[in-house]
C-alpha positions as CSV (number, residue, x, y, z in Angstrom):
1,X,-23.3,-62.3,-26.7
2,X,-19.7,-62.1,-27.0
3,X,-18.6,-59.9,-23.6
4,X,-15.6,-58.7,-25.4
5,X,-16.7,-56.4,-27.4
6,X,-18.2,-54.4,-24.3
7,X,-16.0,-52.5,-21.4
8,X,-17.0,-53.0,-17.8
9,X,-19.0,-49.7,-16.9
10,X,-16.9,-49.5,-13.7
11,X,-13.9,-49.6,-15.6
12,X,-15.3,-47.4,-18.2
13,X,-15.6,-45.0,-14.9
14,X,-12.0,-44.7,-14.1
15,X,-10.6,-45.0,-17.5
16,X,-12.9,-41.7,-18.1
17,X,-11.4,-40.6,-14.5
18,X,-8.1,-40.5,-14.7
19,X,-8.3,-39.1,-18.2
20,X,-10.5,-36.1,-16.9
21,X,-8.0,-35.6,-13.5
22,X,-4.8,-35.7,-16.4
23,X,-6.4,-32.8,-18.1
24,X,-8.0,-31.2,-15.4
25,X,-4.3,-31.2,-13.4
26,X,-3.2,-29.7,-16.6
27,X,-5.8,-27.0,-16.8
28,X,-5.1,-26.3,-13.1
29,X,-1.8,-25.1,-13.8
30,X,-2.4,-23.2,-16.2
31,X,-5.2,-21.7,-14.8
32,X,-2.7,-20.4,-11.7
33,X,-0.4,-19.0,-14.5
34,X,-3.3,-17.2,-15.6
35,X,-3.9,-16.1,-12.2
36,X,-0.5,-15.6,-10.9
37,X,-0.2,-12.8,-14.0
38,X,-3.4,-11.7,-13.2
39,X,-2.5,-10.8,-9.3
40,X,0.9,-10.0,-9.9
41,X,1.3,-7.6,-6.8
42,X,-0.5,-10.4,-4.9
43,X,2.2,-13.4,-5.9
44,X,4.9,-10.9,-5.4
45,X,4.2,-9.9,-2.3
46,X,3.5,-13.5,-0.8
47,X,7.0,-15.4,-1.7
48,X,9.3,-12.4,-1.2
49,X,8.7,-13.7,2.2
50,X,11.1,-15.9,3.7
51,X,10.6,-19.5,3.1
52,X,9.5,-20.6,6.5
53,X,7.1,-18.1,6.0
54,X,6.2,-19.1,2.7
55,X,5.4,-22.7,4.4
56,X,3.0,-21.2,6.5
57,X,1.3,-19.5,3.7
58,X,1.2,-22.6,1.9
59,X,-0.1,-24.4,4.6
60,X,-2.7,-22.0,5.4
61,X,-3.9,-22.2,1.8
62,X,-4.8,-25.9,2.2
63,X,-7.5,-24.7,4.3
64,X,-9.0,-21.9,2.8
65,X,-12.2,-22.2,4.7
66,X,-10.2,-21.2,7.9
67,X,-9.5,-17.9,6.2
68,X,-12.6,-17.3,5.7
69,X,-13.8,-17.9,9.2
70,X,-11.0,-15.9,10.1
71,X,-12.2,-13.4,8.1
72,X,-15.5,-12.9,9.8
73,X,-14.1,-12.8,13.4
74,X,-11.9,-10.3,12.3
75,X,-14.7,-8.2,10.3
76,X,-17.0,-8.2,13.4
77,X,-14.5,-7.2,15.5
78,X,-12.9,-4.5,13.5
79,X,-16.7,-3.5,12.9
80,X,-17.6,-3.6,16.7
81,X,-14.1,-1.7,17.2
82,X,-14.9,1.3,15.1
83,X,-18.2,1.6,16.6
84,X,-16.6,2.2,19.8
85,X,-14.2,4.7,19.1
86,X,-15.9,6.4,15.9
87,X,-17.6,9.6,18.3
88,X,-13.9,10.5,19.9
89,X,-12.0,13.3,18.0
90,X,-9.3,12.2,15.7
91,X,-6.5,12.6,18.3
92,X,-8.1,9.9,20.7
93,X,-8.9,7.9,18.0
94,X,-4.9,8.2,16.8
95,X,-4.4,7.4,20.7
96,X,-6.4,4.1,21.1
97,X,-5.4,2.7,17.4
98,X,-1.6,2.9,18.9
99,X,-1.9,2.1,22.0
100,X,-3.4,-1.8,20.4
101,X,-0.2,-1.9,18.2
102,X,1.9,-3.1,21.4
103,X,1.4,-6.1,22.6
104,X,-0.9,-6.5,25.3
105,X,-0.6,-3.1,26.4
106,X,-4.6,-2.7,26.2
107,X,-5.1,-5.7,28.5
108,X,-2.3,-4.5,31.1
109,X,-4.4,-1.2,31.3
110,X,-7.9,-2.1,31.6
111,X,-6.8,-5.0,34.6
112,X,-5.1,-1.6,36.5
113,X,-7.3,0.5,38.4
114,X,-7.4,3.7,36.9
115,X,-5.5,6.6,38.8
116,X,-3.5,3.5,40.7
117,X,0.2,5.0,39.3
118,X,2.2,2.8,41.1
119,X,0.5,-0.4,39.4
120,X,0.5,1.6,36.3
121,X,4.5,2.3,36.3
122,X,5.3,-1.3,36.9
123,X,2.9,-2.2,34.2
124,X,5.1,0.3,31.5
125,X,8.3,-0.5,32.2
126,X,7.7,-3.2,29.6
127,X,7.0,-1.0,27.1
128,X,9.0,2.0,25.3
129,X,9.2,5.3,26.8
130,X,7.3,6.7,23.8
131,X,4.2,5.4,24.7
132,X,4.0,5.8,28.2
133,X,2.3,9.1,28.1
134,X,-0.4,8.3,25.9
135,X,-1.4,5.2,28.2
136,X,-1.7,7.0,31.1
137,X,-3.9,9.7,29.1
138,X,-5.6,6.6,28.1
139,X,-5.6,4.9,31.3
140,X,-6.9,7.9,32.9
141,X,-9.4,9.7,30.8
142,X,-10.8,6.5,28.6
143,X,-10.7,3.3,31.0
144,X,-14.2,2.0,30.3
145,X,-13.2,2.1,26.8
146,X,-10.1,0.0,26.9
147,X,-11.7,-2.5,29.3
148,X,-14.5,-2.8,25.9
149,X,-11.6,-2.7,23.9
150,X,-10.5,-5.7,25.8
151,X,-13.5,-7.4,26.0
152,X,-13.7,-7.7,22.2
153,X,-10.3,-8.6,21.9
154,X,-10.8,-11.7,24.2
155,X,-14.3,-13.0,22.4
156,X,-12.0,-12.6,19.4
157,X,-9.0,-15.1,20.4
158,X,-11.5,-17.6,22.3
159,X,-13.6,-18.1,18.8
160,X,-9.5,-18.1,17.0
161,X,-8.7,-20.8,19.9
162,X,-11.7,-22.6,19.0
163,X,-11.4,-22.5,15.1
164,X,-7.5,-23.7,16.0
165,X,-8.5,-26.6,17.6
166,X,-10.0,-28.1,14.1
167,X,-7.0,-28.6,12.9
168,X,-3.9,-30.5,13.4
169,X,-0.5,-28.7,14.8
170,X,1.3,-27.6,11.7
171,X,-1.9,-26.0,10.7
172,X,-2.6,-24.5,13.8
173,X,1.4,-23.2,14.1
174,X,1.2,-21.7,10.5
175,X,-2.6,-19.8,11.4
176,X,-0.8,-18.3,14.7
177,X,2.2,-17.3,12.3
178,X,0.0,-15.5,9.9
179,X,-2.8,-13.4,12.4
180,X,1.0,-11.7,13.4
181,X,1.1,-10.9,9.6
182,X,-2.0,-8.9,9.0
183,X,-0.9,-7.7,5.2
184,X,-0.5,-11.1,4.7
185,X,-3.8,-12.8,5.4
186,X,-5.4,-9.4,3.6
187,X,-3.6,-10.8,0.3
188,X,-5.1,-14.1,1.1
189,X,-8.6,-13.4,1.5
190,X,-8.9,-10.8,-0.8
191,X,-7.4,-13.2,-3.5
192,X,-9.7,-16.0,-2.0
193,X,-9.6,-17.8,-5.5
194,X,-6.2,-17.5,-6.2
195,X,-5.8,-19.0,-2.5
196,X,-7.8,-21.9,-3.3
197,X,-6.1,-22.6,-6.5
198,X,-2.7,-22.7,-4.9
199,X,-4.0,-24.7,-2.1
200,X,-5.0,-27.4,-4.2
201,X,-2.2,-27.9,-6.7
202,X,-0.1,-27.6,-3.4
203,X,-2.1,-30.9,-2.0
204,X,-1.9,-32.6,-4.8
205,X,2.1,-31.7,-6.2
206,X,3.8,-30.6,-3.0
207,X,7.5,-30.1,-4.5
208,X,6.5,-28.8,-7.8
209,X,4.2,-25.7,-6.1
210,X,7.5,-25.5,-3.4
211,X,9.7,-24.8,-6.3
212,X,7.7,-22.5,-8.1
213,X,7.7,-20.6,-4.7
214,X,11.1,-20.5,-4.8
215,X,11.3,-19.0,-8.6
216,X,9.1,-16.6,-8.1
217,X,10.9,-15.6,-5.0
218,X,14.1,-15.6,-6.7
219,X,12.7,-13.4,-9.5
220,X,11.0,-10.7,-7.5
221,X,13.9,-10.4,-5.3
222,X,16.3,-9.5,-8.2
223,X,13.3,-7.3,-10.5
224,X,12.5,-5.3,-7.4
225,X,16.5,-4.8,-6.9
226,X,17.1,-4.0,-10.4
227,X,14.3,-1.3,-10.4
228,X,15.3,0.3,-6.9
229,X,19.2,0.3,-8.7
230,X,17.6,2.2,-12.2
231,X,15.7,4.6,-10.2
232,X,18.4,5.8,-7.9
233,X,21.0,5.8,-11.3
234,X,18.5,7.3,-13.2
235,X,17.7,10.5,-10.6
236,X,21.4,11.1,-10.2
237,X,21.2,11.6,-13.9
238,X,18.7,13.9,-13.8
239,X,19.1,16.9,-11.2
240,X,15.9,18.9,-12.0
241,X,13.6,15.6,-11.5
242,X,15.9,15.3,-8.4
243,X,14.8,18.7,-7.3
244,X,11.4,17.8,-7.7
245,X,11.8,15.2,-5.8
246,X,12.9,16.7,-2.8
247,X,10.2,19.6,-3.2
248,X,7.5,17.2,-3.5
249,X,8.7,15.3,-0.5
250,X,8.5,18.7,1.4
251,X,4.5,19.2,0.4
252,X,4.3,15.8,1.1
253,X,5.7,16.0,4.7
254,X,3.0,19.1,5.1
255,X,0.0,17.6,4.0
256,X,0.7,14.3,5.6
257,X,-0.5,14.8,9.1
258,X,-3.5,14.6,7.9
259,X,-2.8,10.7,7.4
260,X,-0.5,9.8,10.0
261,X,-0.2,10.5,13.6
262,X,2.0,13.0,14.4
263,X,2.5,11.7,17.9
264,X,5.5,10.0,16.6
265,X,8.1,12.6,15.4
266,X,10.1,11.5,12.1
267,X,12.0,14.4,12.5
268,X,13.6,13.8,15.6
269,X,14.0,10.5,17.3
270,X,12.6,7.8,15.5
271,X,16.8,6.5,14.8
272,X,19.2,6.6,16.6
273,X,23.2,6.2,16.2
274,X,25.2,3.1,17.6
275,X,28.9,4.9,18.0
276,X,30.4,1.2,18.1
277,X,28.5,-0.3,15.4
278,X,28.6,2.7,13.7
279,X,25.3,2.1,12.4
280,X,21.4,3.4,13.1
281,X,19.0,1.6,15.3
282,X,15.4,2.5,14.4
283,X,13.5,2.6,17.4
284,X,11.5,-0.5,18.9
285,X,8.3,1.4,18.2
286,X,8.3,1.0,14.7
287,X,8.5,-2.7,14.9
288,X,4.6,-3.2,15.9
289,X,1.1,-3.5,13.7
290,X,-2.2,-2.5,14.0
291,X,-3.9,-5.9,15.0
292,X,-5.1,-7.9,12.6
293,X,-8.7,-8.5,15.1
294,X,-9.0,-4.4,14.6
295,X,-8.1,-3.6,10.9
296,X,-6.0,-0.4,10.3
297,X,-7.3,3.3,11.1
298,X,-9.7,4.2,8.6
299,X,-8.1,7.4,7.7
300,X,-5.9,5.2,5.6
301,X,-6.5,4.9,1.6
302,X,-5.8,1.1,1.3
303,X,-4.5,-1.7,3.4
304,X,-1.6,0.1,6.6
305,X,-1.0,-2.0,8.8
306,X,2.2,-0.5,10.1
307,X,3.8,2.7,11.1
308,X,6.5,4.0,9.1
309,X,9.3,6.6,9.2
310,X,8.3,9.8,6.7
311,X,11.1,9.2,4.6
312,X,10.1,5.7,3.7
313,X,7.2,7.3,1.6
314,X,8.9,9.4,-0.3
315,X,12.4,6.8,-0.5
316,X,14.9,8.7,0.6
317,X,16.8,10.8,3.8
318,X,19.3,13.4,4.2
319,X,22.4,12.1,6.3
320,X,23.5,14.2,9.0
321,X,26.8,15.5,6.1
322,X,23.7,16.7,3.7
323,X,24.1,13.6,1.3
324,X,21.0,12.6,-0.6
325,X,20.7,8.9,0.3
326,X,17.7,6.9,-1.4
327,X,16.3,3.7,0.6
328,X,14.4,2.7,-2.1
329,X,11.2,3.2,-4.3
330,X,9.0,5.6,-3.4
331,X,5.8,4.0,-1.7
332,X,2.6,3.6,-3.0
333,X,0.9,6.4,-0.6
334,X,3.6,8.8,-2.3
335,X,2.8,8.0,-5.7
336,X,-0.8,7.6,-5.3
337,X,-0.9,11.2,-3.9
338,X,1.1,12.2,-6.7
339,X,-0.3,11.4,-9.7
340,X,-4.3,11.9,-8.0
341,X,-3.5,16.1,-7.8
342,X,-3.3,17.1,-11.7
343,X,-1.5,20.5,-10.6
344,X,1.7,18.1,-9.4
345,X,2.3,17.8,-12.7
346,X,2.6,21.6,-13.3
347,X,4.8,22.4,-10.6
348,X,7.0,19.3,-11.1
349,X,6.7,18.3,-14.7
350,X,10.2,16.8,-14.9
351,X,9.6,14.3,-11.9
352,X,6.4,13.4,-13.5
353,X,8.6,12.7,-16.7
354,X,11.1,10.7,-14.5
355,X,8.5,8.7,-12.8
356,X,7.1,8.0,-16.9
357,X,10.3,7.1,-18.4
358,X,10.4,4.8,-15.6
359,X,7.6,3.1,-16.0
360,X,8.2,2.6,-19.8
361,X,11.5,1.0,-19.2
362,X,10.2,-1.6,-16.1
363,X,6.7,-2.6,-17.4
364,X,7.6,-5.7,-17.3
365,X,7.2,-5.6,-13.9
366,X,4.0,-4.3,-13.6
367,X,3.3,-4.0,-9.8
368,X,5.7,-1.6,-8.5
369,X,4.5,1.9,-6.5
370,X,5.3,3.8,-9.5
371,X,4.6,1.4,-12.6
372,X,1.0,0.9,-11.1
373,X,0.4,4.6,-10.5
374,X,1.8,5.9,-14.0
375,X,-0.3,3.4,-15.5
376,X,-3.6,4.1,-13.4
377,X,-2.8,7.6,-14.1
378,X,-2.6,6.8,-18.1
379,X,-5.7,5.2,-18.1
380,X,-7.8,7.5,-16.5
381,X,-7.0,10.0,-19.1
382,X,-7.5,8.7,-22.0
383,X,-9.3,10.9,-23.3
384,X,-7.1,13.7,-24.0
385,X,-3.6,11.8,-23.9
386,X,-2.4,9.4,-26.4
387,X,0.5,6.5,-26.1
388,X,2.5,8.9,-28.4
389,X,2.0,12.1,-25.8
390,X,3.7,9.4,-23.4
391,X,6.7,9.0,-25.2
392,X,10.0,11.4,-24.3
393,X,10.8,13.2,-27.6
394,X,12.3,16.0,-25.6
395,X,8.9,17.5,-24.8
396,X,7.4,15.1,-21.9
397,X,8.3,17.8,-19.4
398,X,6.5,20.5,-21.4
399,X,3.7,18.4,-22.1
400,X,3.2,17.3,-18.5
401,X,3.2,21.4,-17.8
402,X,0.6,21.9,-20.1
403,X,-1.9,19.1,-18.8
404,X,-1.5,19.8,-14.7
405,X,-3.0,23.6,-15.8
406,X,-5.7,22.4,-18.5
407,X,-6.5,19.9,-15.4
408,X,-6.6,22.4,-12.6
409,X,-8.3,24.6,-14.6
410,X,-11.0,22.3,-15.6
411,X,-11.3,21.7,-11.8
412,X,-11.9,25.2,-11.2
413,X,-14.2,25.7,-13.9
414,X,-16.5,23.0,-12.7
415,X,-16.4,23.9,-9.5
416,X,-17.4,27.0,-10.4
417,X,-20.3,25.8,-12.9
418,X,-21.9,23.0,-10.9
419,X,-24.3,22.7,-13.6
420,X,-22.7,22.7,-16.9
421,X,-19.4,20.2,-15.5
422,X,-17.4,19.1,-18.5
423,X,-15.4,15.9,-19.4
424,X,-12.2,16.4,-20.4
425,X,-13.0,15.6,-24.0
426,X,-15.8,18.6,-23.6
427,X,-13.4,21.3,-21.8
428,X,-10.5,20.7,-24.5
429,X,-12.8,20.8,-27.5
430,X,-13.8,24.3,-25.7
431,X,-10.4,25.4,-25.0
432,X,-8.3,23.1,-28.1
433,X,-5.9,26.1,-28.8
434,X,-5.0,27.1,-25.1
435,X,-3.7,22.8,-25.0
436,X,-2.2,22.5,-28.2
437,X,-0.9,18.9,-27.2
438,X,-3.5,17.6,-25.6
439,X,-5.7,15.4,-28.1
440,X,-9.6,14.8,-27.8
441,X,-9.4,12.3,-30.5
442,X,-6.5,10.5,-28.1
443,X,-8.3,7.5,-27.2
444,X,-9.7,6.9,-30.8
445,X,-6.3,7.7,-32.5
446,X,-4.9,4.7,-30.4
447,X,-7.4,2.2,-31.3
448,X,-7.0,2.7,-34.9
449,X,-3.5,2.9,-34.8
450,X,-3.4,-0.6,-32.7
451,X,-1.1,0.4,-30.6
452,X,-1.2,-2.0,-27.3
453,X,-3.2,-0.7,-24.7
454,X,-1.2,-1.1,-21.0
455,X,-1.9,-4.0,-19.0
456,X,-3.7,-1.5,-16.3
457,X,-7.6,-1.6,-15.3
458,X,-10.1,-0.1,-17.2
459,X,-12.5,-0.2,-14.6
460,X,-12.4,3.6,-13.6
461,X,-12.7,7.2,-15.3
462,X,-11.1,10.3,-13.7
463,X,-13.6,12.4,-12.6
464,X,-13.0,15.8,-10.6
465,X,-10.1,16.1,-8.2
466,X,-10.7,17.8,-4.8
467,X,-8.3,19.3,-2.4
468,X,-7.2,17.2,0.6
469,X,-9.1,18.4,3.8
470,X,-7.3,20.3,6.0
471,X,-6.0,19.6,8.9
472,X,-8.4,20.7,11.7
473,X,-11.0,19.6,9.3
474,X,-14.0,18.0,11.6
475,X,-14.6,15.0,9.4
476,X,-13.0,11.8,10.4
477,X,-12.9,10.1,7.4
478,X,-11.3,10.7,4.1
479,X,-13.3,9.1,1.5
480,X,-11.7,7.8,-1.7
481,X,-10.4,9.9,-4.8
482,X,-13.6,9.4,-6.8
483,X,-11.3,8.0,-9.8
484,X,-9.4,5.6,-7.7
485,X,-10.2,1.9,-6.5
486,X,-9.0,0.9,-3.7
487,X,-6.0,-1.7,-3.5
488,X,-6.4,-4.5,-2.3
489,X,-2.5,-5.7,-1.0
490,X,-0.3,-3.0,1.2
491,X,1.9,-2.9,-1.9
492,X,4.0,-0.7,-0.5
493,X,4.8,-3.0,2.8
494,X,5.0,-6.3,0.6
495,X,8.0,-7.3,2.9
496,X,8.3,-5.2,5.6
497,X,11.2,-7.6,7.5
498,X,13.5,-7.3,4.4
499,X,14.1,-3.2,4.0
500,X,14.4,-1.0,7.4
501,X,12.3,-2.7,9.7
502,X,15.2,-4.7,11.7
503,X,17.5,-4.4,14.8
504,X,20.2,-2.7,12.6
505,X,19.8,-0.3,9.8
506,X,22.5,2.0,7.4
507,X,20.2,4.6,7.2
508,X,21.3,8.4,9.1
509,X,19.4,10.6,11.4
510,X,16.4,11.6,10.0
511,X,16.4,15.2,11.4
512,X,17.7,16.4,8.0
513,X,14.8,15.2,6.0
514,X,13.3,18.1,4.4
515,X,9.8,19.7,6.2
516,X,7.9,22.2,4.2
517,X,7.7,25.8,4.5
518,X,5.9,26.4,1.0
519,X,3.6,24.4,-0.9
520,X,1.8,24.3,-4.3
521,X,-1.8,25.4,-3.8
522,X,-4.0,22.4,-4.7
523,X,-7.5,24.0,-5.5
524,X,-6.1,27.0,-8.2
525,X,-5.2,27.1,-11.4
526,X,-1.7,27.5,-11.5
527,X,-0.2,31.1,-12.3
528,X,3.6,30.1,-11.8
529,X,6.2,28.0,-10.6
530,X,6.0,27.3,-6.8
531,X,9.3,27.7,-5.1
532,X,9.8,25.6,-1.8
533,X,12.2,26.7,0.8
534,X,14.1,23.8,2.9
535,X,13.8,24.0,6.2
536,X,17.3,24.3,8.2
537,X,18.7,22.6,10.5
């Protein structure tokens, strides 16, 4: 038999081997391309990080079974936390979730004896003076719980110690980098697949996965600066969505107690002046998270692992001369408020045409606070509004008008008839000449004129809006908007060391940022248009 004619089997085995791993390293990449567009707001988030930190995320991704464990400690914690604080009225609960943002503080309390205020006073002299008052509430009235608190905090970091010791230095350096970073081992573990993909291109091409961070680093940086520079140029143009703007900011500022603790006053000293610098200082306080072994409060809608200034959600202040000064986008709290109470768009139909001229001129982006909420918004209603009802023809304004009252009167009405609720397809084919713009054939009428769909999620449909609770409200938890997902990545805190959160800021006095005095009503169908009243100084 001549042996020629036949290929060694082993051979065979690698020949086949190598040409699989050349396709399959192929297929890789273009597999993360498919991801990377698919998680946009994940990718961007990640490398607007510095690069050391970038390093660490790369590292970490080489190991994504360490996330994972991490992941469980931290959900058995966080679960074990909650328990323990879940019976205590909101205010304690606000208490104890701050008092864990400062480092160590929790141990320092439950090791002092309660009512021993002379141990207690050299113990806070570490700490800001703004938080003094609550630990020795805390200190005094909830020591058995903070000494728990403790307790869980310490089986935590001996089972991190232990999961550290697994690996070798670098890997252990990057891990410790990261549990500092809660938002970003969120985006990690909730984009677990994307994480392993990265991972292992990153083992296997080093300086080609390097560079792309770098790119993509480089190309969020400027998108994100080119958007922030068209929305402030683009409000300036436009003084009635400007006005809106600051009105909604003020309803904003009212209702958002509800959220955020209002043991920290935006309106008075969270900044302060430095006469030689002639600069702003934003007060230490600010600097600290939630702990990434506890989760964030659960009052929270998606992913908050920090406390922020008012103004930061709504992108702008007042400086001390009366100058309107924007910091940037508004965030995606703001937005996502917005656009989830359809009467907004009534009372401030030409911000809701700013924020959708806006989003038709950066889609490109994608993932910004208001690209993602104009689109979400756009797709939930479907039904009734068509691409062309989108576009500005000189009518958006009136349009928008038209749809926050056939909304909030669609709310009332099924409200009111429990029993007979009705789509919004069903209320407009009831009520077609009141909503002359509105189209129940929208969705349809798209299709068969092809026009592109948005690159948004079709995986909810608006269903009935309800009114935030109010304040003194005995329920803990807010649940939801029932036609809302929540997000997975703190988009609006994608890099929080890179905008106000550092030693020195240019931003004014916040004790000129506009509080409420009137609001829109939020449960009514609107009669006519709110006026707001700006609080003086």
């Amino acid at each position: 038999m001549n042996k020629s004619k036949f290929i060694n089997p082993a051979m065979a085995l690698l020949l086949m081997l190598g040409y699989l791993f050349q396709i399959h390293a192929q297929t890789d990449k273009d597999l993360l391309a498919q991801l990377v567009a698919e998680d946009q707001d994940a990718i961007n988030a990640l490398v607007l990080y510095p690069e050391e930190t970038r390093q660490s995320i790369l590292e970490a991704t080489l190991y994504p079974e360490a996330l994972i464990k991490l992941e469980s400690i931290q959900s058995q914690t966080s679960t074990a936390f909650q328990e323990l604080i879940d019976n205590f009225p909101r205010n304690t609960q606000e208490m104890i979730w701050d008092l864990t943002r400062y480092p160590n503080l929790i141990h320092q309390l439950a090791q002092t004896a309660r009512g021993n205020e002379k141990a207690l006073s050299e113990v806070l002299k570490e700490y800001p003076d703004v938080i003094h008052q609550r630990a020795r509430q805390a200190s005094l009235d909830f020591h058995p719980q903070l000494v728990q608190i403790q307790h869980l905090n310490q089986a935590a970091d001996v089972a991190f110690q232990s999961l550290l010791m697994t690996y070798e230095p670098n890997t252990q350096a990057a891990l410790r980098e990261l549990i500092s970073l809660p938002e970003v081992l969120t985006i990690l573990t909730d984009n677990i697949r994307l994480t392993v993909l990265v991972g292992d291109i990153y083992k296997k091409e080093p300086e080609w996965v390097l560079y792309k961070a770098d790119s993509l680093n480089l190309d969020a940086a400027r998108q994100n600066a080119e958007e922030i520079e068209d929305w402030k140029a683009s409000l300036k143009d436009n003084p009635q969505a400007l006005d809106d703007l600051k009105a909604t900011a003020e309803s904003y500022a009212d209702e958002h107690g509800y959220y955020d603790d209002e043991y920290y006053d935006y309106n008075a000293d969270d900044l302060y002046y430095d006469s030689e610098m002639e600069d702003v200082v934003i007060r230490q306080y600010y600097y600290y998270n939630y702990p990434y072994w506890f989760g964030y409060p659960s009052w929270y809608y998606y992913p908050r692992w920090r406390l922020y200034p008012m103004w930061y959600d709504w992108g702008f202040y007042i400086n001390p001369g009366g100058t309107f000064v924007f910091v940037g986008l508004p965030s995606f709290n703001f937005t996502y408020w917005y656009f989830y109470y359809p009467n907004h768009h009534y009372y401030w139909p030409h911000l809701s045409a700013q924020f959708t001229n806006h989003y038709y001129g950066h889609r490109g982006i994608g993932t910004s606070s208001i690209n993602t909420s104009v689109a979400d918004w756009r797709n939930s209603n479907r039904d009734v509004i068509s691409d062309d009802w989108m576009r500005d023809d000189g009518r958006l304004v009136e349009r928008f008008q038209e749809y926050g009252k056939f909304e909030s009167s669609r709310t009332k009405y099924n409200k009111d008839h429990p029993f007979n609720v009705r789509s919004q397809k069903e209320y407009l084919d009831k009520n077609t000449r009141r909503y002359p713009s509105l189209d129940g054939n929208a969705e349809r009428n798209d299709m068969d004129r092809k026009i592109s769909k948005d690159p948004i999620r079709t995986d909810t449909k608006r269903k009935e809006s309800t009114a935030p609770r109010k304040k003194n409200e005995p329920t803990l938890k807010k649940p939801l908007p029932p036609d809302r997902t929540t997000p997975k990545v703190d988009k609006g805190r994608v890099y929080h060391k890179s905008t106000w959160d550092k030693a020195k800021t240019t931003r004014p006095n916040t004790r000129t940022v506009p509080k409420v005095k009137t609001k829109a009503p939020k449960t009514t169908v609107p009669k006519k248009r709110s006026k707001t009243t700006r609080k003086k100084n």
